[in-house]
DSSP file (Angstrom, degrees, kcal/mol; ACC not computed):
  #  RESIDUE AA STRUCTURE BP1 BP2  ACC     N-H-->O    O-->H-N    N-H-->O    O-->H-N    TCO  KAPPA ALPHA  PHI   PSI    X-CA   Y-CA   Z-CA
    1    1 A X              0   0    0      0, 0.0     2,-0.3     0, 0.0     4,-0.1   0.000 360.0 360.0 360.0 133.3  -75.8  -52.8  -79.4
    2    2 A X        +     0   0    0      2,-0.1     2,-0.2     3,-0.0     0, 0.0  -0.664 360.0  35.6-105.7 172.7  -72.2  -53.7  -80.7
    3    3 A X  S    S-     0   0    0     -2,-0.3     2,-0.5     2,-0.1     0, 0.0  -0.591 103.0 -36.6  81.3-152.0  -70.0  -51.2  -81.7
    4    4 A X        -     0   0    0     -2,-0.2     2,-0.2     0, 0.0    -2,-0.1  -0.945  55.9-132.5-104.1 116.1  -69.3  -48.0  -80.8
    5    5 A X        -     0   0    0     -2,-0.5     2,-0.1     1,-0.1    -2,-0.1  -0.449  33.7 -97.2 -89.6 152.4  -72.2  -45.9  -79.7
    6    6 A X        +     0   0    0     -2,-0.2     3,-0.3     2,-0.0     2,-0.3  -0.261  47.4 173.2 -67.8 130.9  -72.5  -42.2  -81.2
    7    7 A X        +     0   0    0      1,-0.2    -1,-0.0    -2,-0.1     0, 0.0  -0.773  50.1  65.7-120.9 171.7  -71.1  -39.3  -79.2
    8    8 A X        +     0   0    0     -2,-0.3    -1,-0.2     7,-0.1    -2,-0.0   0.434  65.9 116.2 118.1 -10.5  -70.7  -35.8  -79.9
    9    9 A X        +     0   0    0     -3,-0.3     2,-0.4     2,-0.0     5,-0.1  -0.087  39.1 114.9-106.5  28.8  -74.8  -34.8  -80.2
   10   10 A X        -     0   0    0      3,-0.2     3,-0.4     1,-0.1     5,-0.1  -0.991  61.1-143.6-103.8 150.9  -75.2  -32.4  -77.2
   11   11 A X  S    S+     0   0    0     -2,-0.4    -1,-0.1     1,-0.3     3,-0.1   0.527  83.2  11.5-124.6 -47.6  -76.0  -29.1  -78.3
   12   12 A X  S    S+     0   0    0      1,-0.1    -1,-0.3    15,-0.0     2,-0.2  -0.321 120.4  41.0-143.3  73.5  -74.1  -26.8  -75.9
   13   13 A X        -     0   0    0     -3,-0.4     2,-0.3    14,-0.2    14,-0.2  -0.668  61.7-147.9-178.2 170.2  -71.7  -28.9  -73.9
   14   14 A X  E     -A   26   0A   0     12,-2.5    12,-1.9    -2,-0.2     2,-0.5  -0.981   2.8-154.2-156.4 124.9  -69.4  -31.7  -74.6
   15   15 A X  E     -A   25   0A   0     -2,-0.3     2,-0.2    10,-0.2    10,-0.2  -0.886  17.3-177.8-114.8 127.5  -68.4  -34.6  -72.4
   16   16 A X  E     -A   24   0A   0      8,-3.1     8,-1.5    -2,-0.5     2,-0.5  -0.727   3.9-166.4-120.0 179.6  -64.9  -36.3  -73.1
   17   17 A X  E     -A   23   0A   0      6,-0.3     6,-0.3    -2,-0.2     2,-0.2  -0.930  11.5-174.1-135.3 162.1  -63.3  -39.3  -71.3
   18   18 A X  E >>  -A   22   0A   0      4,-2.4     3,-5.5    -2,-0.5     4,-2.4  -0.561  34.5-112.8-167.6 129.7  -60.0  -41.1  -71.0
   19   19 A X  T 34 S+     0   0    0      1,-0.4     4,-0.0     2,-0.2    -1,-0.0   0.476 107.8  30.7 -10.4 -54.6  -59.2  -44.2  -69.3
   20   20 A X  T 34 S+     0   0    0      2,-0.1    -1,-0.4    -3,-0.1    -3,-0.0   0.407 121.4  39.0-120.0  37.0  -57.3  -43.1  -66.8
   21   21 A X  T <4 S-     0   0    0     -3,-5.5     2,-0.4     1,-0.4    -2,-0.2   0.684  92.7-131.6-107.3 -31.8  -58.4  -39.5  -65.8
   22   22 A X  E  <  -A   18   0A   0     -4,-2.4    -4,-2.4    34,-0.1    -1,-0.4  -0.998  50.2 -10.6 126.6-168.3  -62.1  -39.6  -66.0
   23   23 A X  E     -A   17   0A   0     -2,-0.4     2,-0.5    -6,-0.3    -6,-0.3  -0.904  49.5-162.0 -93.3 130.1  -64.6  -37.4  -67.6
   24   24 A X  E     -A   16   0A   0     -8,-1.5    -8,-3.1    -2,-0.4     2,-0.3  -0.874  12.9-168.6-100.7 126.9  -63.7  -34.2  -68.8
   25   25 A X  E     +A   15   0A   0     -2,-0.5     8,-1.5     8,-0.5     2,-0.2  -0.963  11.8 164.6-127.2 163.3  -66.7  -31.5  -69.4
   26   26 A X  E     -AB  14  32A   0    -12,-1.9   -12,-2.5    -2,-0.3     6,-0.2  -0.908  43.6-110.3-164.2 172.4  -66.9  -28.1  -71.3
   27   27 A X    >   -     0   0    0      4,-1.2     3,-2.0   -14,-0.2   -14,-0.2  -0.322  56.4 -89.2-106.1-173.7  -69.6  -26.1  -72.4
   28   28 A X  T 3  S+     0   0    0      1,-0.3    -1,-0.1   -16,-0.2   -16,-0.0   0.713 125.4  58.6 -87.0   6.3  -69.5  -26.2  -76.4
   29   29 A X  T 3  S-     0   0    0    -17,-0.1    -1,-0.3     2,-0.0    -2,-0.0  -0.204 122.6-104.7-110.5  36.1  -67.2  -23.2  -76.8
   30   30 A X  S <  S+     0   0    0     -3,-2.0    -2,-0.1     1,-0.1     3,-0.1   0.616  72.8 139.1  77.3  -0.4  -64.8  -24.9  -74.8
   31   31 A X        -     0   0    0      1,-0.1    -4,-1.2    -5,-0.0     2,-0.1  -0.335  66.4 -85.6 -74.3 170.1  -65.0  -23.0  -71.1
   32   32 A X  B     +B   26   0A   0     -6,-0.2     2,-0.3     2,-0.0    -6,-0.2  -0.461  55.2 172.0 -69.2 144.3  -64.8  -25.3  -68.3
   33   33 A X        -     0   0    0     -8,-1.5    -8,-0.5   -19,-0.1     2,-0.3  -0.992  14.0-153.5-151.2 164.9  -68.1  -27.0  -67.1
   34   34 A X        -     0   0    0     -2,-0.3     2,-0.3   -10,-0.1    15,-0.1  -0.892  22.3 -98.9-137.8 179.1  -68.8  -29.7  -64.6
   35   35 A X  E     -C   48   0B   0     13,-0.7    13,-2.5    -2,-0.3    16,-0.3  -0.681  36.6-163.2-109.8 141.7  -71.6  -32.5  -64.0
   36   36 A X  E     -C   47   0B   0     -2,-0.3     2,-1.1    11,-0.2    11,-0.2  -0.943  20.9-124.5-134.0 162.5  -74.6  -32.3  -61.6
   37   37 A X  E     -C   46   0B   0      9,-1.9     8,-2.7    -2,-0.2     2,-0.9  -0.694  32.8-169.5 -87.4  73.4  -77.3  -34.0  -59.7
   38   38 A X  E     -C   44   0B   0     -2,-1.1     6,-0.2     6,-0.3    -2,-0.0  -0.557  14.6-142.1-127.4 142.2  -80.3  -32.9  -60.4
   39   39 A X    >   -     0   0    0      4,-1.2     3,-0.7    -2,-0.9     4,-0.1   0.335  37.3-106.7 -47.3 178.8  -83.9  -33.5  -58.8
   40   40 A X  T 3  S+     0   0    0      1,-0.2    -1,-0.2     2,-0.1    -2,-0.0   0.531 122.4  58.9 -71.3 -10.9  -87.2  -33.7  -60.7
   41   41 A X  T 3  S-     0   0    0      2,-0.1    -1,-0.2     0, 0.0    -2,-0.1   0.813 121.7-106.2 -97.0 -11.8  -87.9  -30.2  -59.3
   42   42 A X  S <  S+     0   0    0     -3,-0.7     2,-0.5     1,-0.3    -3,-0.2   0.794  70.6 145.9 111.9  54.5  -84.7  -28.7  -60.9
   43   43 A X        -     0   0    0     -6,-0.1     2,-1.4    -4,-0.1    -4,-1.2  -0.920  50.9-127.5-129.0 131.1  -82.7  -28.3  -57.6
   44   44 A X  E     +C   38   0B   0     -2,-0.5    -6,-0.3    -6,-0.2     3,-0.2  -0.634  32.5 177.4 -82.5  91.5  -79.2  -28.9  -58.0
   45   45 A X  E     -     0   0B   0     -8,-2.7    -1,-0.2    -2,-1.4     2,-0.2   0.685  57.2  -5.0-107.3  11.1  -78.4  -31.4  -55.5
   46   46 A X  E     +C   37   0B   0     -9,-0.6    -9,-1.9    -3,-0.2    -1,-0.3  -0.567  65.9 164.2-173.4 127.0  -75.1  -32.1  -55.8
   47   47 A X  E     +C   36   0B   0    -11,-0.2     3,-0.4    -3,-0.2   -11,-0.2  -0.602  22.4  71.3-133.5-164.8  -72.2  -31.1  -58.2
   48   48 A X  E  > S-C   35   0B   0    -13,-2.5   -13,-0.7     1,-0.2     4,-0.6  -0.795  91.8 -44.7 115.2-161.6  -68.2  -31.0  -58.9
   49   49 A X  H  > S+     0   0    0     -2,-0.2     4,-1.4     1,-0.2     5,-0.2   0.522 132.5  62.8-107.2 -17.6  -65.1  -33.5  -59.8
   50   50 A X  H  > S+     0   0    0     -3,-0.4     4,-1.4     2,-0.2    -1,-0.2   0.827  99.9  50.9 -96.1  -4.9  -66.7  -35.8  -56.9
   51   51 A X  H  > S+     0   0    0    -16,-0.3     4,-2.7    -4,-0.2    -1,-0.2   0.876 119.5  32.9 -84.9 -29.5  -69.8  -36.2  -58.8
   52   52 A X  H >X S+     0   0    0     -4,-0.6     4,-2.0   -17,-0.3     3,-0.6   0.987 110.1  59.5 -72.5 -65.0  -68.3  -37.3  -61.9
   53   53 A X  H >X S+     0   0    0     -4,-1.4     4,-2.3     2,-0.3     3,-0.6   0.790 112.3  46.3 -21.1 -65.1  -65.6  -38.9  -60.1
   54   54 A X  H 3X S+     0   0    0     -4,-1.4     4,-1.2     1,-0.2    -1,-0.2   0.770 113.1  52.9 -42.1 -52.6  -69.1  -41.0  -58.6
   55   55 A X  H <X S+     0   0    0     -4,-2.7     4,-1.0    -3,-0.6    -2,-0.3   0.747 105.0  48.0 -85.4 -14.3  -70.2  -41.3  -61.9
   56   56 A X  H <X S+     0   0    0     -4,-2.0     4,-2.3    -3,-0.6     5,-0.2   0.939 111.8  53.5 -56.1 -47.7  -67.0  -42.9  -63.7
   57   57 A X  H  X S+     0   0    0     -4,-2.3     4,-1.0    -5,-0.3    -2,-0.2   0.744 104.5  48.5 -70.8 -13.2  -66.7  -45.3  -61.3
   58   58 A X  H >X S+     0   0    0     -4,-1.2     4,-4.1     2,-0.2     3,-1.5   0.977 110.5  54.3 -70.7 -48.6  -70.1  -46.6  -61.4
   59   59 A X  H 3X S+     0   0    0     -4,-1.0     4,-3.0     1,-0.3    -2,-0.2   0.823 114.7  41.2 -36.3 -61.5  -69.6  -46.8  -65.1
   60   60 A X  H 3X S+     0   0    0     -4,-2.3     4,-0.6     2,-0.2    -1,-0.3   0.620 106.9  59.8 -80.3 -21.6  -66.4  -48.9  -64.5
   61   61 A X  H XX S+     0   0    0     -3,-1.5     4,-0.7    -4,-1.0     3,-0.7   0.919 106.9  47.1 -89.3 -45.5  -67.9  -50.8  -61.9
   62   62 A X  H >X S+     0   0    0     -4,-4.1     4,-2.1     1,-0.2     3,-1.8   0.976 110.5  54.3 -29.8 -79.1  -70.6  -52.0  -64.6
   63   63 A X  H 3X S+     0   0    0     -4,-3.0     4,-1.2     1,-0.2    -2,-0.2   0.558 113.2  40.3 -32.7 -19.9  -68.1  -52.8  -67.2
   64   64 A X  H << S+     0   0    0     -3,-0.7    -1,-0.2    -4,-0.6    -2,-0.1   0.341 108.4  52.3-120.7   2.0  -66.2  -54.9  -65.1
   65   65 A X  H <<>S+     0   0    0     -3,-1.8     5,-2.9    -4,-0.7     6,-1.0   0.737 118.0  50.3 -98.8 -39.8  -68.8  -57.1  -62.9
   66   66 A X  I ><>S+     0   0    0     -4,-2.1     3,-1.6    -5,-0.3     5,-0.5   0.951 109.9  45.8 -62.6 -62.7  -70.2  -57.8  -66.8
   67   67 A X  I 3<5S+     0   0    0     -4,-1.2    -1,-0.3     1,-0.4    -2,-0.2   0.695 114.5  45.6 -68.7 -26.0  -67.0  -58.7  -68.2
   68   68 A X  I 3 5S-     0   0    0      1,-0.0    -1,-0.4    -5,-0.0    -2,-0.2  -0.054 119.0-105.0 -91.3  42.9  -66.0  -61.2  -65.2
   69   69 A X  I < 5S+     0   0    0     -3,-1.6    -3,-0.2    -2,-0.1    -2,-0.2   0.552  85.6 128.5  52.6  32.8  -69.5  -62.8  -65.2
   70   70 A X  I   < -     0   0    0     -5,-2.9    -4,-0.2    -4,-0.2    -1,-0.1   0.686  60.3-148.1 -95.4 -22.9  -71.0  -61.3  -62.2
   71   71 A X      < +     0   0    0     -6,-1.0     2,-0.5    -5,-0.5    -5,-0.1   0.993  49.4 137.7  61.6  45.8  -74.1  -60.3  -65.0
   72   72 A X        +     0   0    0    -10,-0.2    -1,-0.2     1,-0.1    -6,-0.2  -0.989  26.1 173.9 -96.4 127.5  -74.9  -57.0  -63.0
   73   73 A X        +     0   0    0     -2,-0.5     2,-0.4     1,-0.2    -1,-0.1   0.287  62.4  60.5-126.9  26.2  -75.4  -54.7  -65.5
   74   74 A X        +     0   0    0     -3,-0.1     2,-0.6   -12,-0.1    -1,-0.2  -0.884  55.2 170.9-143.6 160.8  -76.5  -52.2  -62.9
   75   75 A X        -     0   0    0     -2,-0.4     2,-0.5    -3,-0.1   -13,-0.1  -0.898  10.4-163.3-127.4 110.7  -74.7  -51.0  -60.3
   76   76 A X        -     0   0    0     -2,-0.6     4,-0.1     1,-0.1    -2,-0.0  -0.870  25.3-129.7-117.5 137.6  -75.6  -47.9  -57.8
   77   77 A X  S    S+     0   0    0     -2,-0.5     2,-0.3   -23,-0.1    -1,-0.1   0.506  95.4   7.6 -72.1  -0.4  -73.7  -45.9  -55.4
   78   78 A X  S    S-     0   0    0      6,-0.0     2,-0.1     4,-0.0     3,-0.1  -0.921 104.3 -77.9-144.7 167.1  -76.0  -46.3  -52.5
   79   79 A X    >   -     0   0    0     -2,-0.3     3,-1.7     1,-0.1    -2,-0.1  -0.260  60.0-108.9 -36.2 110.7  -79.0  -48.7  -52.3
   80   80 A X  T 3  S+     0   0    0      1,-0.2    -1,-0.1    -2,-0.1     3,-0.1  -0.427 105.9  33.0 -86.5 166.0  -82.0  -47.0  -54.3
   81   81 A X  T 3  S+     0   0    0      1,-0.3    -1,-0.2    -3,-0.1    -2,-0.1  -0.416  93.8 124.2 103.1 -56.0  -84.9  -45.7  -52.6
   82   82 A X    <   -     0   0    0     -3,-1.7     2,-0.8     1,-0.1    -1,-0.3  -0.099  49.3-156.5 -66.9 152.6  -82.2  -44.8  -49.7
   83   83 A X        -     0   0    0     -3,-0.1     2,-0.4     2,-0.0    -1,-0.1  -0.932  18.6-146.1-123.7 120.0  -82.2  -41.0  -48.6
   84   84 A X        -     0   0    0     -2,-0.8     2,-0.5    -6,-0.0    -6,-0.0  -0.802  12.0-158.3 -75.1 118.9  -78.5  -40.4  -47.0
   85   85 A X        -     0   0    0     -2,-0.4     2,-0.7     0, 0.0    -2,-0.0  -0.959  12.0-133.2-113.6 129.6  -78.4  -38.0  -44.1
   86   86 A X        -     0   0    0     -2,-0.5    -2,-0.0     1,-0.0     2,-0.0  -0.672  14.2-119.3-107.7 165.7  -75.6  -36.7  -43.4
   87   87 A X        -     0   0    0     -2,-0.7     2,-0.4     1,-0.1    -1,-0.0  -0.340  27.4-148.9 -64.4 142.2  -74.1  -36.3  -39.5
   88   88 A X              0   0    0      1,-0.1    -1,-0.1    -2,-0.0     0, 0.0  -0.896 360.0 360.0-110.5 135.9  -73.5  -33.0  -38.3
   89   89 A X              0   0    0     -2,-0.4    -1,-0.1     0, 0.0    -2,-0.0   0.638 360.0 360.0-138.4 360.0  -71.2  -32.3  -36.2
């Protein structure tokens, strides 16, 4: 698709951007909201500025492999299929 694709259609929240902060969310009366990870069973499994933060840069990382000719047009922050454990210490 060329152009601009349409934003603005979710129904009670609103996701904004700018170029160099990030993503900005709010719920659709304006309160603060943030972005989560969550599984097919409805389990939240991970949320916050570092999930967004995770999700620009994938975003960016797309845009920018396309536009130098690397032709990935997808990109993911660990290998899928791999289950991350983390170390306890």
């Amino acid at each position: 698709m060329i152009g601009i694709p349409k934003t603005g259609t979710l129904e009670n929240g609103c996701i904004s951007a700018n170029v160099t902060s990030g993503y900005q969310f709010s719920t659709a009366d304006g309160r603060s909201a943030r972005l989560a990870i969550i599984d097919d069973q409805g389990n939240v499994i991970e949320s916050g500025d570092a999930v967004a933060r995770e999700a620009w840069n994938v975003c960016i990382a797309v845009i920018k492999n396309f536009k130098i000719g690397q032709g990935h047009i997808v990109v993911h922050s660990a290998p899928p299929g791999l289950v991350k454990r983390k170390v306890m210490s």
